[in-house]
C-alpha positions as CSV (number, residue, x, y, z in Angstrom):
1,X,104.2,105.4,89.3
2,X,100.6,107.0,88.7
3,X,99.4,104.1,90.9
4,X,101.0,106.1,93.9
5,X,99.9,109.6,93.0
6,X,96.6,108.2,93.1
7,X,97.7,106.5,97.1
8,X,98.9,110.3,97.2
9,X,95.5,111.5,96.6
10,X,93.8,109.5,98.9
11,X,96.0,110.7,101.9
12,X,95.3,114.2,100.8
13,X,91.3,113.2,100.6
14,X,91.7,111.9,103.5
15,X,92.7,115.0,105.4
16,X,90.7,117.3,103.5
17,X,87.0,115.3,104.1
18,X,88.7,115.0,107.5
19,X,88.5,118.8,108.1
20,X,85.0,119.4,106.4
21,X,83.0,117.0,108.1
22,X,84.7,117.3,111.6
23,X,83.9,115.6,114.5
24,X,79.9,114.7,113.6
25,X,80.2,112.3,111.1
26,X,83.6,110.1,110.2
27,X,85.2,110.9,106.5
28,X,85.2,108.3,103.9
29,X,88.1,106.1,104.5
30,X,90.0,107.1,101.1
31,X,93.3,105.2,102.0
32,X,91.6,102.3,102.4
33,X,90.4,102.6,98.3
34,X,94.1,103.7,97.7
35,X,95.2,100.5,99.3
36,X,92.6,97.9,97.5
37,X,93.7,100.1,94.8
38,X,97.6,99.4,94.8
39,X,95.9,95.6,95.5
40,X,94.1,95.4,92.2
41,X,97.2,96.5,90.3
42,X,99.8,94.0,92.1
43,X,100.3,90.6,92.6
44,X,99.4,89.3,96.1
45,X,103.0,88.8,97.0
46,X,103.3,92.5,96.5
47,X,99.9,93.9,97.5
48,X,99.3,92.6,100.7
49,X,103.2,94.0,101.9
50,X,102.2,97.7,100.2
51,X,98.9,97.2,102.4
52,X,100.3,96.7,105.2
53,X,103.4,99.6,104.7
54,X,100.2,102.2,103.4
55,X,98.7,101.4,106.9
56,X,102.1,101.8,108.8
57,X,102.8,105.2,107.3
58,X,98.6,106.2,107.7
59,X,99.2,105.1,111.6
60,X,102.6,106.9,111.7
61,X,101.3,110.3,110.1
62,X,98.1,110.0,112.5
63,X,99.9,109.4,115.5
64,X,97.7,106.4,116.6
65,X,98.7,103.0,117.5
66,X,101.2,101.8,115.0
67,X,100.0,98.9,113.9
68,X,96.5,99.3,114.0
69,X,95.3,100.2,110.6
70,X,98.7,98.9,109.3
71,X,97.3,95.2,110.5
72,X,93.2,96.2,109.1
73,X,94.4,97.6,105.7
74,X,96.5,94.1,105.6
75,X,93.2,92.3,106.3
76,X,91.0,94.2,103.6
77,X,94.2,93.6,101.1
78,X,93.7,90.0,101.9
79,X,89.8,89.8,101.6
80,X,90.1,91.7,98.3
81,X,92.4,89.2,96.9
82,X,89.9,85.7,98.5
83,X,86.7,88.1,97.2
84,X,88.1,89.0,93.7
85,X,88.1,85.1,92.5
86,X,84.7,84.8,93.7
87,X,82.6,87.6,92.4
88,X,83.6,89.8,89.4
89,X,85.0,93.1,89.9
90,X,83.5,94.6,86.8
91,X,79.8,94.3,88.1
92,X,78.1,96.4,90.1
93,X,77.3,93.8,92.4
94,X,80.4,92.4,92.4
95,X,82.2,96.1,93.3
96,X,79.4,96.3,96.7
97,X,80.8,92.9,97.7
98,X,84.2,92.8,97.3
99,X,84.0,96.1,98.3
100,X,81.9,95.7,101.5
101,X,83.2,92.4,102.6
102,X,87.2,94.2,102.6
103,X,85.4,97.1,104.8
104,X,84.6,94.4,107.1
105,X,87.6,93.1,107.0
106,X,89.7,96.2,107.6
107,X,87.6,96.7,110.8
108,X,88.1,93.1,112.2
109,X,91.8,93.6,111.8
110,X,91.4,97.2,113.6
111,X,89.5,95.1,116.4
112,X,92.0,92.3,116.5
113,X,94.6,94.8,117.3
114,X,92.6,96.8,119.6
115,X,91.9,93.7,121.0
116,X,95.3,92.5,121.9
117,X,96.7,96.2,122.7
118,X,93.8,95.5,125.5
119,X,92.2,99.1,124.1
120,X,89.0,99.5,125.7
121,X,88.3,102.7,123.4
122,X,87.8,100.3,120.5
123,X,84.7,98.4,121.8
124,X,82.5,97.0,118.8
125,X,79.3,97.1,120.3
126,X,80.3,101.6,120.9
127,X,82.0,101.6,117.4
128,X,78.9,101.6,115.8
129,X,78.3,104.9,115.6
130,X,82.1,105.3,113.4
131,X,81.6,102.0,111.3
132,X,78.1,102.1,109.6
133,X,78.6,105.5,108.7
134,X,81.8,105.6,107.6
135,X,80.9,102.1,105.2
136,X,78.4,104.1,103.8
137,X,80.4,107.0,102.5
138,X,83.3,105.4,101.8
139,X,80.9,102.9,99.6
140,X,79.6,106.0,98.2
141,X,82.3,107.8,97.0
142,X,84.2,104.5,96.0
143,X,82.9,104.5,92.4
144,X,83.7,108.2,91.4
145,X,87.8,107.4,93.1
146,X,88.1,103.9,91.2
147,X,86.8,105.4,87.9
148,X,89.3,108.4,88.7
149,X,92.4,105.6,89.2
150,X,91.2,103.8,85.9
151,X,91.5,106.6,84.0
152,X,94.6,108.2,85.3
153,X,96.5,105.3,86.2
154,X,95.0,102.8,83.6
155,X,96.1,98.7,84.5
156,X,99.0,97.9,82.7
């Protein structure tokens, strides 16, 4: 149950880095971390459907394209899950590329949909701009929101 009051907290993150950076520089992509989160506490039959639904309801409440993050949240589930039995998660190293390789992933889903919605907004080589950026703060601030979801939601 703590596991979603921390999925809680990153919506509310979300819209609060949202409004204090504004239009200059994109927020940290906190529902993503609440979605590896709910990944690293569930089975994959599990996680990858809660991924999906957390993206659903973050496209629903933004009023994008539904799908969209539902589909790229589902991908960085997925690359969590291949990445996890690669590298360990309890090194640092480890952490940068599981973490880094599911940012990726999440944006290749948001391009695969944008992609077959036949959304020219959502050109790669004009994303740029939105993606390194937001990796970078959203790799920044990762640590301080997974050590926060250890100790408030401890795995069971």
């Amino acid at each position: 149950m703590r596991a979603l009051w921390m999925v809680g907290l990153a919506f509310l993150m979300q819209g609060l880095f949202s409004g204090l950076l504004g239009d200059k520089l994109p927020p940290p992509d906190f529902i993503y971390l609440g979605a590896l989160f709910l990944a690293a506490r569930s089975h994959p039959l599990a996680g990858l459907p809660l991924a999906f639904a957390l993206g659903l309801l973050q496209d629903l409440l933004s009023a994008g394209y539904p799908g969209l993050h539902a589909v790229g949240l589902l991908f960085a589930a997925y690359a969590y899950y291949r990445l996890s039995r690669l590298v360990h998660w309890e090194e640092l190293v480890g952490q940068v590329v599981i973490l880094g390789g599911s940012f990726i992933a999440k944006w290749l889903g948001i391009l695969l949909v944008a992609f077959w919605l036949r959304l020219e907004v959502f050109n790669p080589l004009t994303l740029w701009p939105v993606i390194l950026p937001e990796m970078l703060l959203t790799l920044l601030v990762a640590p301080l929101f997974i050590r926060l979801g250890q100790r408030w939601a401890p795995q069971p």
